[in-house]
C-alpha positions in Angstrom: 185.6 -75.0 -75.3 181.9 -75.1 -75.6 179.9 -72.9 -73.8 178.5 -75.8 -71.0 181.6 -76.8 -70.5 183.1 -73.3 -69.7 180.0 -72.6 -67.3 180.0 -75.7 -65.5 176.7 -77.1 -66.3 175.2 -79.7 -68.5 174.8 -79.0 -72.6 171.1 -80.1 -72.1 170.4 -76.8 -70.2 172.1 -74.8 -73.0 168.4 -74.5 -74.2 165.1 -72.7 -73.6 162.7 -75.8 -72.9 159.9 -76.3 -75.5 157.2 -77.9 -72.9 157.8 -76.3 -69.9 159.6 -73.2 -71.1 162.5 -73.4 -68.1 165.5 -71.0 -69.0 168.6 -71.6 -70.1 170.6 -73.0 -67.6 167.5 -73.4 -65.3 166.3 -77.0 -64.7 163.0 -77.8 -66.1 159.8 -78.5 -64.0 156.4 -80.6 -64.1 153.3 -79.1 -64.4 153.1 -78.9 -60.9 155.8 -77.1 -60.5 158.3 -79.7 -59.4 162.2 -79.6 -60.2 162.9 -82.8 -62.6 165.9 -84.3 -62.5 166.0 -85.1 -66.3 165.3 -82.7 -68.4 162.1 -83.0 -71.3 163.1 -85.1 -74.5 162.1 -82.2 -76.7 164.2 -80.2 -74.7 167.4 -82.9 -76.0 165.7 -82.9 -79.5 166.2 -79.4 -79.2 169.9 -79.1 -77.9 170.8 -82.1 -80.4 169.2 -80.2 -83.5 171.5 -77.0 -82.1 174.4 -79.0 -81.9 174.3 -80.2 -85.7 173.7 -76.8 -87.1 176.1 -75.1 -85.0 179.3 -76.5 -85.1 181.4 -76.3 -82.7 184.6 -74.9 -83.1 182.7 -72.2 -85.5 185.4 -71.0 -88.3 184.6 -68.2 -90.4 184.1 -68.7 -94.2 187.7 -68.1 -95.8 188.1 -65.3 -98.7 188.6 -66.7 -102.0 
């Protein structure tokens, strides 16, 4: 089960935001310091380009 799912939260907030640097699992804000309800495309971008280079469920190379 990934990660989000287990901790109840969206797979958007898996990441560290780019622009406004929120936390994982933290919402991200404006430059005033306001809570958004969405969070920052580069913040997707970001959890997208995770997502294709971490595949989820990981499996171990096998010996040959």
């Amino acid at each position: 089960m990934p990660s989000s799912l287990r901790r109840g939260r969206p797979a958007q907030l898996d990441n560290e935001c780019p622009r406004c640097r929120a936390q994982p699992g933290a919402r991200c804000t404006s430059p005033r310091g306001r809570t958004l309800t969405d969070p920052h495309p580069s913040r997707l971008d970001t959890t997208a380009h995770t997502e294709e280079t971490q595949p989820w469920p990981y499996r171990p190379p096998q010996p040959q």
